[in-house]
C-alpha positions as CSV (number, residue, x, y, z in Angstrom):
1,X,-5.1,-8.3,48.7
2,X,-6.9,-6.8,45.6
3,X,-4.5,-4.1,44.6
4,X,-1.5,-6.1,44.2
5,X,-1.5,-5.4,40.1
6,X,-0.8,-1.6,40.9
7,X,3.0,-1.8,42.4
8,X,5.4,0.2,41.3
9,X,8.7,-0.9,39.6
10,X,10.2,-0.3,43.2
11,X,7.6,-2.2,45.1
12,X,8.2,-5.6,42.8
13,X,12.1,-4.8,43.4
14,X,11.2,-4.8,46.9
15,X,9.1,-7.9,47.3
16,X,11.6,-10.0,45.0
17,X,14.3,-9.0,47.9
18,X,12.2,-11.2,50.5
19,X,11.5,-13.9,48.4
20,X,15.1,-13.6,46.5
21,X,16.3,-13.8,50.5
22,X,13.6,-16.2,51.9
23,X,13.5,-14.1,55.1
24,X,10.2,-12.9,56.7
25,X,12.6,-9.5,58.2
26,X,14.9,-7.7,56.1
27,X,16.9,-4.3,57.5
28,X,16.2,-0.8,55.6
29,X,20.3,-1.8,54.7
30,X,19.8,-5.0,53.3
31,X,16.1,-3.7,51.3
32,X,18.6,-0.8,49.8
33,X,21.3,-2.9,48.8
34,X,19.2,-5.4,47.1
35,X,17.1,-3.0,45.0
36,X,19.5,0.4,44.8
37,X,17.2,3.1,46.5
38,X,17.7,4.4,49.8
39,X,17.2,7.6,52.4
40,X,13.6,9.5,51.6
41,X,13.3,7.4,48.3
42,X,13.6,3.9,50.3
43,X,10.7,5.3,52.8
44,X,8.5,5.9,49.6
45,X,8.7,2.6,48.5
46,X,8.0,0.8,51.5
47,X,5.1,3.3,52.7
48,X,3.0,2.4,49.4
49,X,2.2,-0.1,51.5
50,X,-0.5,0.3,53.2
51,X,-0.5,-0.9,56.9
52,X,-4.2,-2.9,57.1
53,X,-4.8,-5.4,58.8
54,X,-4.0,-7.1,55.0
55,X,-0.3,-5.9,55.3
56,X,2.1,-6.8,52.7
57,X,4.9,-5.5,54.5
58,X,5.2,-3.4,57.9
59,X,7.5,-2.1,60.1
60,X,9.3,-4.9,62.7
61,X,11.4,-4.2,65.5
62,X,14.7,-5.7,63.4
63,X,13.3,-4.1,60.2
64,X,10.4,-5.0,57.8
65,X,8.6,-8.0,57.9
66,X,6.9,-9.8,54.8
67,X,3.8,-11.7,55.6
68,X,4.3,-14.8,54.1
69,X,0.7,-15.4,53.8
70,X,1.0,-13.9,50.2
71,X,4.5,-15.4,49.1
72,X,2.6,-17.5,46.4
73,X,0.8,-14.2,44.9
74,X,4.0,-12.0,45.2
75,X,6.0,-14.7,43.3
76,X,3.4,-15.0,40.7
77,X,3.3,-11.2,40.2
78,X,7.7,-10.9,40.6
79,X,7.8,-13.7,37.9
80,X,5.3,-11.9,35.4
81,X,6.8,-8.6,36.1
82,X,10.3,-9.9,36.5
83,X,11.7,-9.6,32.9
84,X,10.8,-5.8,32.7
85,X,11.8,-5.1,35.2
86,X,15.8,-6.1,35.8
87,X,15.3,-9.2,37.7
88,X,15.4,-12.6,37.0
C-alpha cells in the first residue's frame, strides 16, 4: 500500500487498536474506546480508508476487519509514529 506515510494522527490511533488487541475485527465500540473518537468523527477516521481491493481496513459483518496482510508495515509505522503521538 503506497500511501501508508499519509495517516492521520487518528488513523495510527486506529491501527495501533488492532495490533494493541491482536484481533483481525474490532466493533465501532471497542475502535472508540481505544482511541477516544466516536459518532460522525469515528466514521471519518475509518472512511480515510479507502476500500480497494488493497484495504487496510473495511467494513465486516461484526465490525471492522484489519487485513493482516500489512501487520508488519502498520507496526513499523505505529512504532515510528508511536511517541508523538500518545501511544506506547
Amino acid at each position: 500500500m503506497k500511501d501508508m506515510q499519509r495517516f492521520t494522527e487518528n488513523q495510527i490511533k486506529l491501527l495501533y487498536a488492532f495490533i494493541a488487541n491482536d484481533k483481525d475485527i474490532l466493533t465501532s465500540e471497542e475502535i472508540s474506546k481505544f482511541i477516544g473518537v466516536k459518532g460522525k468523527a469515528l466514521g471519518g477516521v475509518i472512511g480515510g480508508f479507502k476500500t480497494t481491493k488493497e484495504w487496510i481496513i473495511r467494513r465486516h459483518p461484526r465490525g471492522w476487519q484489519f487485513n493482516k496482510k500489512y501487520k508488519q508495515k502498520i507496526i513499523k509505522i505505529v512504532s515510528e509514529f508511536g511517541p508523538d503521538i500518545g501511544i506506547r
